[in-house]
N, C-alpha and C positions, 0 to 999 in steps of 0.2 A: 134449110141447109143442114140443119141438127138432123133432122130423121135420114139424111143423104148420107150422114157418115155413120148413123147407127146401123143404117144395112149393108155399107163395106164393111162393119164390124162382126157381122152378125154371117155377110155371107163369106168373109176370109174366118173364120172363125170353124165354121161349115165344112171348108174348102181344107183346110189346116186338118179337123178330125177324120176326114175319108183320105186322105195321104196316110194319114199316119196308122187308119185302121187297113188298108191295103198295104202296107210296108210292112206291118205283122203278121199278114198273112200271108203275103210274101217271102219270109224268112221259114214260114211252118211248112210250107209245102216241099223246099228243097233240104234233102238231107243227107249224109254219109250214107254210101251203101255198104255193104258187106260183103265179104269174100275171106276166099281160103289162097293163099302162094301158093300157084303151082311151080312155078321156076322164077328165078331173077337172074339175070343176064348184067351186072354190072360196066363192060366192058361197051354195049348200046344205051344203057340207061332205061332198061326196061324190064318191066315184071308181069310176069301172067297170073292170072287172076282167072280163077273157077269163083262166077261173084251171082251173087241177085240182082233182081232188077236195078237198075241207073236212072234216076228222075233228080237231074241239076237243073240249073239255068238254059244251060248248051245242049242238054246229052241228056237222051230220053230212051232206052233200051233194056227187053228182057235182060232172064238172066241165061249166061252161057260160060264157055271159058277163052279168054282173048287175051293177047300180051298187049300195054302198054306203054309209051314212053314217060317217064317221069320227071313233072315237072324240076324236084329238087331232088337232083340222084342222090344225094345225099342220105336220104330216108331208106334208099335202100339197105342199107345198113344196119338197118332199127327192125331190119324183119329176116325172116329164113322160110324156107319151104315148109308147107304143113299150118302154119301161123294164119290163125285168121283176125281179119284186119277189116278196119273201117278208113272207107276213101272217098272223097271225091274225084271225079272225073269230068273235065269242061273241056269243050274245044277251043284249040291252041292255035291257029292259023291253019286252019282246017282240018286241024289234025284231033284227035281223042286222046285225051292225056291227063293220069294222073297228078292231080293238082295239089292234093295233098295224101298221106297213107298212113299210118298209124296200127301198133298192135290192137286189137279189138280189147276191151274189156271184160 
């Protein structure tokens, strides 16, 4: 019965470190893309973006120049035309959508 619980020990133990090494690799693969405003539309809630490639969760795309709708219009406020910026982009109910936006550093 002893050796029974050292190999649930041994295999949740196992089990625990490949979650937890897949969980960080998980995190390094998605990240802010980058882009330049080319217009924001506050009145739709949406910004165009001349951006580089897109590799989130949801949203897997060259780069090109596309407007979208923003999940927190709010942020549009924190940018202007010419500003380049770091964003995430996830689909929103089928939709592409800035999820979060940020001046670039």
């Amino acid at each position: 019965m002893q050796h029974y619980f050292i190999r649930l020990a041994v295999i949740a133990a196992l089990s625990l470190a490949a979650v937890s090494a897949h969980a960080n690799e998980t995190v390094s693969v998605y990240h802010a893309a980058e882009g330049t405003v080319q217009g924001i539309d506050n009145a739709a809630g949406k910004v165009t973006l001349k951006h580089g490639p897109i590799k989130s969760k949801t949203v897997e795309m060259p780069a090109m120049t596309m407007s979208f709708p923003v999940a927190k219009p709010a942020q549009l406020a924190e940018v202007k035309k010419g500003d380049r910026v770091a964003f995430v982009a996830e689909k929103v109910n089928g939709t592409i959508t800035v999820t979060d936006l940020k001046v670039a550093k």
